[in-house]
Biopython code that builds the backbone (N, CA, C, O; Angstrom):
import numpy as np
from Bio.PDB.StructureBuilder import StructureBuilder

atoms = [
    (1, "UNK", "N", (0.835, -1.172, 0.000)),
    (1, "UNK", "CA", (0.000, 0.000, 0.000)),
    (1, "UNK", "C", (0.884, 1.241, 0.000)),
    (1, "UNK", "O", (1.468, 1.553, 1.038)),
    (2, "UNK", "N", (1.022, 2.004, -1.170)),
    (2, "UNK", "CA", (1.513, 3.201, -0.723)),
    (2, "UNK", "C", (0.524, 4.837, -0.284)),
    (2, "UNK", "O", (-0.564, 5.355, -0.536)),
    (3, "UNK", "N", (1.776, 5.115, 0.507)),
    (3, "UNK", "CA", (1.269, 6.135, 1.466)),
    (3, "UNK", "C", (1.201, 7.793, 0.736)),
    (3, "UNK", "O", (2.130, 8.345, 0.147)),
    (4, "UNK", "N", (0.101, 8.238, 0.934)),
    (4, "UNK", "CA", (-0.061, 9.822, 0.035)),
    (4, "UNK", "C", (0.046, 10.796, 0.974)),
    (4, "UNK", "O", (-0.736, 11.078, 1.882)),
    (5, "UNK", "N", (1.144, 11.312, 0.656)),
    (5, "UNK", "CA", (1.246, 12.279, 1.443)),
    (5, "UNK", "C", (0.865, 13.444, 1.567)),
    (5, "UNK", "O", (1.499, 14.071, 0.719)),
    (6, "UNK", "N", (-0.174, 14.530, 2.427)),
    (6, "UNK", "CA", (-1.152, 15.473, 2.494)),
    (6, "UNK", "C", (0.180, 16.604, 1.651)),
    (6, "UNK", "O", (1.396, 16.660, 1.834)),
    (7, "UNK", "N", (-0.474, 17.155, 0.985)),
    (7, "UNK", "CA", (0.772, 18.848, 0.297)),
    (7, "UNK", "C", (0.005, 19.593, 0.464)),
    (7, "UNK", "O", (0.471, 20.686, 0.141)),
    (8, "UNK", "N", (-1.406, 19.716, 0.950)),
    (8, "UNK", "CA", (-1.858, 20.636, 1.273)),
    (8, "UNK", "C", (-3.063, 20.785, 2.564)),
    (8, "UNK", "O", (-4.024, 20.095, 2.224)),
    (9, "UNK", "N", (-3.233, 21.219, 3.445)),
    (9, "UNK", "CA", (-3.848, 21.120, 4.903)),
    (9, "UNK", "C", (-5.228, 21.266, 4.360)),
    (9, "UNK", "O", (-5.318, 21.871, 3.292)),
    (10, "UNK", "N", (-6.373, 20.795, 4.939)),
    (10, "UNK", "CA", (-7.278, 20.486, 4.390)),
    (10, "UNK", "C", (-8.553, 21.452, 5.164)),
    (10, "UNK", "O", (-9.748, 21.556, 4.888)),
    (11, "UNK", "N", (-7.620, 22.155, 6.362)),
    (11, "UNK", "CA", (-8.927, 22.878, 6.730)),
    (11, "UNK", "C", (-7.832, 24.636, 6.634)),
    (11, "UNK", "O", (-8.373, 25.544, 7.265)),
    (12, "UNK", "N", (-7.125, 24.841, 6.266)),
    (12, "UNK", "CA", (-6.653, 26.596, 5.773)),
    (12, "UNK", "C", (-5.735, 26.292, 4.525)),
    (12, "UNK", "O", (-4.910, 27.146, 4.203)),
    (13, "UNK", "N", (-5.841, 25.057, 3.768)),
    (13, "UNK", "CA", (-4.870, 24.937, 2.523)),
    (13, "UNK", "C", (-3.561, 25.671, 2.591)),
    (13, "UNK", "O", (-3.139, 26.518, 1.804)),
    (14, "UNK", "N", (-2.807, 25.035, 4.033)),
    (14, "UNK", "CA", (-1.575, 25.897, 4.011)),
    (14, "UNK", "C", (-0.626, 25.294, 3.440)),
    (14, "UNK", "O", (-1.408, 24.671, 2.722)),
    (15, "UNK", "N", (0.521, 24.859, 3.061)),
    (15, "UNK", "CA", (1.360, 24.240, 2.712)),
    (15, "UNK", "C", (2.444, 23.641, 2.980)),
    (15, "UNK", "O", (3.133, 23.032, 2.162)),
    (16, "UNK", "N", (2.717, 23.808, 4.415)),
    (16, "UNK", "CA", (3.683, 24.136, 5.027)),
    (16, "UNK", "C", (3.923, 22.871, 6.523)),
    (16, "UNK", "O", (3.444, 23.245, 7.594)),
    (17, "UNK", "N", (4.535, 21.680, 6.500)),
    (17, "UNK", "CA", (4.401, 21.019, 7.774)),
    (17, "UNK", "C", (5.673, 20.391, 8.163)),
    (17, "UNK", "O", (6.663, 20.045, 7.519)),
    (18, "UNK", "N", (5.293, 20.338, 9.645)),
    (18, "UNK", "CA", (6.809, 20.067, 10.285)),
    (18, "UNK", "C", (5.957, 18.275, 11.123)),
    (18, "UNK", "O", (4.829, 17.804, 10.980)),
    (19, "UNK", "N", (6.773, 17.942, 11.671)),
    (19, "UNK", "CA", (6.875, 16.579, 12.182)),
    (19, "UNK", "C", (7.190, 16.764, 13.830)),
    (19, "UNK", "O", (8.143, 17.355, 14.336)),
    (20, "UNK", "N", (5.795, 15.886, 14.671)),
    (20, "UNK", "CA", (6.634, 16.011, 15.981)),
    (20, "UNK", "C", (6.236, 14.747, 17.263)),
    (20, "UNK", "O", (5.759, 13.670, 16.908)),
    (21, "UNK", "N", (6.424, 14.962, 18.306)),
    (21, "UNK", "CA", (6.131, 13.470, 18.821)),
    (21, "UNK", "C", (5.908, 14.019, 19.952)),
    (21, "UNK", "O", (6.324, 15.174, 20.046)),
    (22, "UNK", "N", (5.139, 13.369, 21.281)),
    (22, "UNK", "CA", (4.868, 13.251, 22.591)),
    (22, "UNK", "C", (5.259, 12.828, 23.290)),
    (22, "UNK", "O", (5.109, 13.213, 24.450)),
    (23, "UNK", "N", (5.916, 11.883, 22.979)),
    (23, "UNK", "CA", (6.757, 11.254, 23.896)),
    (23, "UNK", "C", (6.403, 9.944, 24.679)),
    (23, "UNK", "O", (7.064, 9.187, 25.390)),
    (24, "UNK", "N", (4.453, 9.994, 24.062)),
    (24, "UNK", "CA", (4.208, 8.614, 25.079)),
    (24, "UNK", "C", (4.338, 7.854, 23.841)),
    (24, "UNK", "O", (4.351, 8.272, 22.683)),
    (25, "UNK", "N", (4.437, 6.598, 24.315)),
    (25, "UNK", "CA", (5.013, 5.447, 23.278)),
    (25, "UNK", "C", (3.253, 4.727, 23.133)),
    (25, "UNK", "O", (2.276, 4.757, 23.882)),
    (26, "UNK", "N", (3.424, 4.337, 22.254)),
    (26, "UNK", "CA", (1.855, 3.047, 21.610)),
    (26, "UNK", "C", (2.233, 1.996, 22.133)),
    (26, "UNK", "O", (3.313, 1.609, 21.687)),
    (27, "UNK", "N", (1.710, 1.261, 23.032)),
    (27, "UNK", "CA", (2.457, -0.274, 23.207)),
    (27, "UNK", "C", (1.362, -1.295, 22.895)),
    (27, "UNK", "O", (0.195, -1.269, 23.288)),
    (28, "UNK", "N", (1.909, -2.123, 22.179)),
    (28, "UNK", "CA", (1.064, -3.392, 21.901)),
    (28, "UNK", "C", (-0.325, -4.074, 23.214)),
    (28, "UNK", "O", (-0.188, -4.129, 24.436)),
    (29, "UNK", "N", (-1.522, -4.486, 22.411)),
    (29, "UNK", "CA", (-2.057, -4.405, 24.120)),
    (29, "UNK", "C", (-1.984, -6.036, 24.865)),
    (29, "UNK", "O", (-2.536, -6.283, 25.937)),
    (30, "UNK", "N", (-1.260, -6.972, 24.129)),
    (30, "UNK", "CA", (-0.992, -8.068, 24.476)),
    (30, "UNK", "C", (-0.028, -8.166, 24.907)),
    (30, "UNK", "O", (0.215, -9.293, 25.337)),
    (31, "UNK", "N", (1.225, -6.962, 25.079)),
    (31, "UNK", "CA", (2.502, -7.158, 25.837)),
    (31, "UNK", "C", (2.761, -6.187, 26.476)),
    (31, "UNK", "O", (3.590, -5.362, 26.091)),
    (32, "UNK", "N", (1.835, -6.046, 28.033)),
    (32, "UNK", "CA", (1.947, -5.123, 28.913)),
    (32, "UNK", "C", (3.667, -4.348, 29.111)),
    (32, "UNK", "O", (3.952, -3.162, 29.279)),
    (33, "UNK", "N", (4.323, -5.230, 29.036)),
    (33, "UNK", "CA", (6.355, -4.678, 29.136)),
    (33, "UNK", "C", (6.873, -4.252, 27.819)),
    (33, "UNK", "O", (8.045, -4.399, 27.474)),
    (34, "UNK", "N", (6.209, -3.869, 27.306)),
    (34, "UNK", "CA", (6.344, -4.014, 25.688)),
    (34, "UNK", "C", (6.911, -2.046, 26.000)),
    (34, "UNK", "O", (6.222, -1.322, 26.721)),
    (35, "UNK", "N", (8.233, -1.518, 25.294)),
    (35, "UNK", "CA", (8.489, -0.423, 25.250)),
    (35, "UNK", "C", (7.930, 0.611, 24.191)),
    (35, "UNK", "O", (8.134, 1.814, 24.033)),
    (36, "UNK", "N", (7.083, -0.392, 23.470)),
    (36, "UNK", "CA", (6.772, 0.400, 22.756)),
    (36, "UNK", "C", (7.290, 0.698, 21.265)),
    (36, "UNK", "O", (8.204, 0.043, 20.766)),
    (37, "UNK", "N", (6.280, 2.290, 20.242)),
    (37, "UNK", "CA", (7.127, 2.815, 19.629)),
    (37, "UNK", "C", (6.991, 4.558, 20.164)),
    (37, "UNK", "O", (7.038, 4.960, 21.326)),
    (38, "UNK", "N", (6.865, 5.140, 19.272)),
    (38, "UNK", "CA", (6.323, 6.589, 19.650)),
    (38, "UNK", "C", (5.217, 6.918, 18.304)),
    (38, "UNK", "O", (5.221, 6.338, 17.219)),
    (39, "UNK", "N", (4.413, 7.883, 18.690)),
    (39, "UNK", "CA", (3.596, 7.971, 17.974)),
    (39, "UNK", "C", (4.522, 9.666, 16.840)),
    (39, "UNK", "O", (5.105, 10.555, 17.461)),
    (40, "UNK", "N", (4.452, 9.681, 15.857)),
    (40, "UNK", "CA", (4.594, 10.741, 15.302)),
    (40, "UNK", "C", (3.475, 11.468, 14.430)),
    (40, "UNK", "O", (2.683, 10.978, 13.624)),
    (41, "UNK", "N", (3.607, 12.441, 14.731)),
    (41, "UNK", "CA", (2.488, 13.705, 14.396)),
    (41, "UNK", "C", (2.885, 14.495, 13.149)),
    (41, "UNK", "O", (3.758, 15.314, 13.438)),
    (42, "UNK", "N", (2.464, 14.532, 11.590)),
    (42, "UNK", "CA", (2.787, 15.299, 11.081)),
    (42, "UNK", "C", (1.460, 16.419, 10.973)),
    (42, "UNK", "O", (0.312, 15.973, 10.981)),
    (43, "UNK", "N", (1.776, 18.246, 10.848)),
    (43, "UNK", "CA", (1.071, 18.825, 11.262)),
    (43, "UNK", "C", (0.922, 19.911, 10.167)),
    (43, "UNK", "O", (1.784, 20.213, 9.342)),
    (44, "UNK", "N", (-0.269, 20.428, 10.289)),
    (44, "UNK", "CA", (0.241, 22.073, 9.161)),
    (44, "UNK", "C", (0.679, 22.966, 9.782)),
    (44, "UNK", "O", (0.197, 22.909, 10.913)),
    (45, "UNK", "N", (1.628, 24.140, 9.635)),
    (45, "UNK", "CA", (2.681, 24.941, 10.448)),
    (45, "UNK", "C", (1.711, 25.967, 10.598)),
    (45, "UNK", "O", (1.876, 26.565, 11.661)),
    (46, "UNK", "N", (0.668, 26.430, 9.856)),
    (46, "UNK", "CA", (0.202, 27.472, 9.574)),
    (46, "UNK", "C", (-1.194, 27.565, 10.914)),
    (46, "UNK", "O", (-1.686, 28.358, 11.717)),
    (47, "UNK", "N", (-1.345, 25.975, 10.360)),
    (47, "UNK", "CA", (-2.876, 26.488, 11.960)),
    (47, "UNK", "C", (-3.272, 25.189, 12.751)),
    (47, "UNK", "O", (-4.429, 24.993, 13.126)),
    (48, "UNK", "N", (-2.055, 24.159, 13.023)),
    (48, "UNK", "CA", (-1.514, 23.344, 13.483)),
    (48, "UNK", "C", (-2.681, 21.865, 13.476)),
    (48, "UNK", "O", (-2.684, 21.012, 14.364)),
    (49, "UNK", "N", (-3.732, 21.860, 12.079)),
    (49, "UNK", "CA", (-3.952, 21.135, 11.887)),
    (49, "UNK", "C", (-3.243, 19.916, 12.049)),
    (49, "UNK", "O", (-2.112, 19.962, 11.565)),
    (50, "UNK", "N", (-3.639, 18.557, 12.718)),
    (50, "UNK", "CA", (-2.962, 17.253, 12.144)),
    (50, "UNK", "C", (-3.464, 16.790, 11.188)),
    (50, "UNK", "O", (-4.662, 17.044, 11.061)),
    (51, "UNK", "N", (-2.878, 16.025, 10.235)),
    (51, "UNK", "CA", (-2.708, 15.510, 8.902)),
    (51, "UNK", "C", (-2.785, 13.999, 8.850)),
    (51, "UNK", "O", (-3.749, 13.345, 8.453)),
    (52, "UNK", "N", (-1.309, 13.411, 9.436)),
    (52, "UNK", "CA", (-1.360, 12.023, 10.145)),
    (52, "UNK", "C", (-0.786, 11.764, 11.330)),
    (52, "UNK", "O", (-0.233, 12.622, 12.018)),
    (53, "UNK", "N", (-0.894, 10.544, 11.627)),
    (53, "UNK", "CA", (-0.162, 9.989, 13.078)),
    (53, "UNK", "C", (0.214, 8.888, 12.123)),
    (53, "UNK", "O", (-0.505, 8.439, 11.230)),
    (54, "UNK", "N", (1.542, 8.482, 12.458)),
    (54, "UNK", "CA", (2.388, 6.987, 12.440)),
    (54, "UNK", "C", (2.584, 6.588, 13.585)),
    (54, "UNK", "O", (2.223, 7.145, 14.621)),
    (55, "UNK", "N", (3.349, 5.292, 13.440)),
    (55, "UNK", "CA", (3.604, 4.721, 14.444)),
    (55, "UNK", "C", (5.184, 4.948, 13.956)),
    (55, "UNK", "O", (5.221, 4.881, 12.727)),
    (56, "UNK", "N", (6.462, 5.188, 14.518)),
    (56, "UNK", "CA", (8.102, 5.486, 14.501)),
    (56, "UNK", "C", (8.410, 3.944, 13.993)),
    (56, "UNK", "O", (8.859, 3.738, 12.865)),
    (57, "UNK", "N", (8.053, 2.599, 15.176)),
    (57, "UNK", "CA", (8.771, 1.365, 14.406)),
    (57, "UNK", "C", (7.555, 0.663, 14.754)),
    (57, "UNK", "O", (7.220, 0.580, 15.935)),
    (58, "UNK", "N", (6.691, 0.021, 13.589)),
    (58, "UNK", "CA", (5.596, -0.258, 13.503)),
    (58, "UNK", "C", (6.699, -2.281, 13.504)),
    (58, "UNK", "O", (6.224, -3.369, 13.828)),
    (59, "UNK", "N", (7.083, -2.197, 13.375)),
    (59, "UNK", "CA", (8.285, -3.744, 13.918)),
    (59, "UNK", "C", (7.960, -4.480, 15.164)),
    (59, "UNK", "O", (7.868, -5.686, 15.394)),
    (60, "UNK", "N", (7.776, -3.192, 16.071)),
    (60, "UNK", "CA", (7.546, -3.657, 17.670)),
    (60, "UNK", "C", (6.227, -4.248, 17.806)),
    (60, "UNK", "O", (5.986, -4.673, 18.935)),
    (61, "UNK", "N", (5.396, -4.367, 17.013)),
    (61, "UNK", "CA", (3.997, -4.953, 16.944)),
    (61, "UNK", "C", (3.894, -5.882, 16.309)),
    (61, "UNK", "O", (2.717, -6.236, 16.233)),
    (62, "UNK", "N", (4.646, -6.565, 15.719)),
    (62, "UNK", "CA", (4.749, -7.967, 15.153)),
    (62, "UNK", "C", (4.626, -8.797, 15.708)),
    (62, "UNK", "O", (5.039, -8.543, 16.839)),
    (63, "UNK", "N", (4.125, -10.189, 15.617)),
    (63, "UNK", "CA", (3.762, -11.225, 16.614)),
    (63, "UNK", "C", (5.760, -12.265, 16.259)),
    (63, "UNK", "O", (6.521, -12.343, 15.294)),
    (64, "UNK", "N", (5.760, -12.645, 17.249)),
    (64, "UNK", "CA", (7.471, -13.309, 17.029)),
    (64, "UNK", "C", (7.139, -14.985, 17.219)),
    (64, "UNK", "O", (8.052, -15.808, 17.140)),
]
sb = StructureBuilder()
sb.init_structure("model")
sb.init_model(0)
sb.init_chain("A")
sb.init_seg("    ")
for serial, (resi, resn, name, xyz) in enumerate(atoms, 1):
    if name == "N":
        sb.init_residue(resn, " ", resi, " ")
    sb.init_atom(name, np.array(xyz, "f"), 0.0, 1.0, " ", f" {name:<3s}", serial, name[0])
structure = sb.get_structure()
């Protein structure tokens, strides 16, 4: 599946976005010790719409 990336903000058509994170991690819900990944936020600069959320290493959710 490829991924489309927003070029333009969908509620002030700004153009303009930066990337940022929170710091709390997503953890799998079957592996309470699980560290996790982090969630990342890409945003519009202009009126801080979000656009998407990823997951940083979508790896850590794999079944082993």
């Amino acid at each position: 599946m490829k991924v489309n990336h927003v070029k333009e903000c969908p509620r002030c058509k700004g153009t303009e976005f930066a990337e940022g994170t929170d710091y709390v991690a997503v953890r799998p819900l079957n592996k309470k010790l699980s560290t996790g990944s982090l969630k990342i936020f890409r945003f519009c600069l202009s009126c801080g719409e979000i656009v998407s959320i990823r997951v940083e290493n979508p790896g850590k959710f794999r079944s082993k």
